[in-house]
N, C-alpha and C positions, 0 to 999 in steps of 0.2 A: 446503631448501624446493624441491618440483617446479616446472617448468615451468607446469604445471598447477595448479597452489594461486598462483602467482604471476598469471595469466590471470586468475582469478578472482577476487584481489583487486583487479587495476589496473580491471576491469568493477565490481567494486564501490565503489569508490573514486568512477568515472564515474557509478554510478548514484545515488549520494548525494551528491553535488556538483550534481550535476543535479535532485536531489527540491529540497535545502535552498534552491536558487536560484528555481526558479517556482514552490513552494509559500508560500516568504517572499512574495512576490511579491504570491499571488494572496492572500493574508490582512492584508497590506497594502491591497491595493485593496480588500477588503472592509470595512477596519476605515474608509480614507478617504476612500470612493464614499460612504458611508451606506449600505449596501447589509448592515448587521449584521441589522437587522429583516425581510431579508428573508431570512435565513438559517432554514431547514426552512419554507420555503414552496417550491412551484413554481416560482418565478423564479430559486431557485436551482439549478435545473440546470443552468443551460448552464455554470456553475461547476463544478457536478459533472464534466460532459462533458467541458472541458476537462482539471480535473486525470486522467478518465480516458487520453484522449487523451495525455499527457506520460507515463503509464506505459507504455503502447504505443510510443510514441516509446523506451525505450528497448530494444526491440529489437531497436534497429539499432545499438547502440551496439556487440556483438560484431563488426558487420563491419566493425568501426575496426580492428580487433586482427589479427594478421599471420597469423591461419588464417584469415581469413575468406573470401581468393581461393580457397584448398586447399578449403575445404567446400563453396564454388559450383561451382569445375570439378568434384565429384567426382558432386553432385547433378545437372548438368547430363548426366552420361556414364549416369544411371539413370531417362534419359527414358522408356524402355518400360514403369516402374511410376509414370509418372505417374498413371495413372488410380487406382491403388490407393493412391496416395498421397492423390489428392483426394478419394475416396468416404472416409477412415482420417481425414479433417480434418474433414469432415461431421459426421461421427461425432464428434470431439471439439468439434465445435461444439453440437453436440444435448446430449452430455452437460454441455459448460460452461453453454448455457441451464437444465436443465433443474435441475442441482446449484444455481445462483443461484435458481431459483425456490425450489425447494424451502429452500434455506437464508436467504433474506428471510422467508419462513414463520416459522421456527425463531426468527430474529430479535426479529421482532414478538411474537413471543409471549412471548417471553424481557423484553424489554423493558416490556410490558405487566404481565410478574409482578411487575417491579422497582419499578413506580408509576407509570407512563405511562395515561393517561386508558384508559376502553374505549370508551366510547361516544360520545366526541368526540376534537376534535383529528387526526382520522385522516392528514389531509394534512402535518402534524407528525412523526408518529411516522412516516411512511413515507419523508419526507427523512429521520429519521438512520435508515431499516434502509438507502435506498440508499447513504448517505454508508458506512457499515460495510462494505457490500459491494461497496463497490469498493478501500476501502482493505486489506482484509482479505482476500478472496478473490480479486475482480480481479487485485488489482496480485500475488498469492500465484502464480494458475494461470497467469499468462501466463510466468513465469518456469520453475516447476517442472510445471508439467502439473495437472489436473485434481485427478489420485488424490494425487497428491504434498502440494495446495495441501489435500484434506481432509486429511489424517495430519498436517500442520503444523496446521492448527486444533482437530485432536484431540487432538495433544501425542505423535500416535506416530510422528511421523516422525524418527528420532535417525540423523546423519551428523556427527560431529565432525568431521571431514574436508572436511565441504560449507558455506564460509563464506558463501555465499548464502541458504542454507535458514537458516542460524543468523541471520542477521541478518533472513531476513523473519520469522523468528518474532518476535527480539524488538519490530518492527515491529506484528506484529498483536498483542504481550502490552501495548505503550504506547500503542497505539490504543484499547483494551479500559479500561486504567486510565485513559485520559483521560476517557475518555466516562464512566466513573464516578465523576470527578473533577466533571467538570463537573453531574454531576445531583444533587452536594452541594449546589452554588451556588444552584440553583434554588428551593428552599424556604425559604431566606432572605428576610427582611422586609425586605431594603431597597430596593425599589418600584424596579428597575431594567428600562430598558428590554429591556435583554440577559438580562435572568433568566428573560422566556418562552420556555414549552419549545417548541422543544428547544435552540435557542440558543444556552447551557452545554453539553448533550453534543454536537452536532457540533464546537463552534467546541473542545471539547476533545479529541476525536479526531482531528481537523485537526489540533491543537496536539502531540500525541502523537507520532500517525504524522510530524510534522517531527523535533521534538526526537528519537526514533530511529534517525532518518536521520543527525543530526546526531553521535548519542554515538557510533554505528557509524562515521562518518567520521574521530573523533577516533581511535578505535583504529585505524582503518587505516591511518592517516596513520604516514608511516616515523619512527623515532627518533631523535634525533639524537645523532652520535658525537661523545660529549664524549672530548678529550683532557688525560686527566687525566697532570699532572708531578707529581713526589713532589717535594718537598722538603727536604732535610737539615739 
């Protein structure tokens, strides 16, 4: 195994110890604030916000790892393109806005064919397109780039070689079956407070996006050298 394949799992190891730990967390204080009823309402942003924020947060987690001096001094020595640098950032910020607008679009309406209200509940259905887009695209482009994080949502991004991209996929494919786990729940009769929508599908995409974190952590987790004695 390279160097390099090894890097990238001791970052992914880091990155999923760090999901499963403030995501448990924050769905804990959800489940024991009372704060479940107000999940796909407006108040639940600053929830959103946060879990965004801790994705971000792990961008720093590369500069734990022993290139991370070697990449500062070398960016540091290519001051004269700073400026092309930050006008090249712009630019990938304009297109990170403008791909999330366009694909909360895409969302909504996807959502809408599946049986989400049209002409009410809008406040509803637009907490789980933001909840979706940040677990799915957000947490996707900050790691792999823009173009990258669409080809993974498209299904045409293929790197057996790239254990990050593989695991955010399976991330965005148990985010997707959660939320359509949970919009089973919903048309059930049994007069729960947790069964209005959308409720079921955030709190199962939340549930998703953990549990992938989790099953990706058990694989990467190292094996352990059993020594096996014969005996005669």
């Amino acid at each position: 195994m390279g160097i390099g394949n090894k890097t990238e799992q001791r970052l992914l190891l880091s990155y999923c110890s760090f999901t499963c730990i403030y995501l448990s967390g924050i769905l804990t204080l959800v489940k024991y604030n009372d704060n479940l009823c107000n999940v796909g309402k407006y108040k639940f942003l600053p929830v959103l916000l946060i879990l965004m924020f801790a994705e971000v947060i792990k961008l720093l987690f590369p500069m734990l790892q022993m290139e991370a001096p070697i990449i500062i001094k070398s960016e540091q020595r290519n001051s004269p393109k700073a400026k092309k640098s930050w006008m090249k950032n712009l630019r990938e910020i304009f297109k990170f806005s403008l791909t999330a607008f366009i694909l909360s679009i895409v969302y909504y309406v996807m959502i809408v064919l599946f049986g989400a209200p049209v002409l009410t509940d809008h406040e509803e259905t637009t907490m789980l397109v933001i909840t979706l887009i940040i677990l799915t695209f957000v947490a996707t482009s900050l790691h792999l780039g823009v173009d990258n994080a669409l080809d993974v949502l498209m299904g045409a991004y293929f790197q057996k070689s790239n254990v990050l991209a593989n695991a955010l996929r399976t991330n965005i494919q148990a985010t997707i079956l959660g939320t359509w786990l949970g919009a089973i729940m919903s048309p059930l009769d049994w007069d729960r407070p947790w069964q209005t929508w959308p409720i079921p599908c955030v709190i199962g995409a939340l549930l998703g996006y953990l549990i992938a974190h989790f099953v990706t952590l058990v694989k990467m987790l190292p094996a352990p050298k059993l020594n096996r004695k014969v005996h005669r």
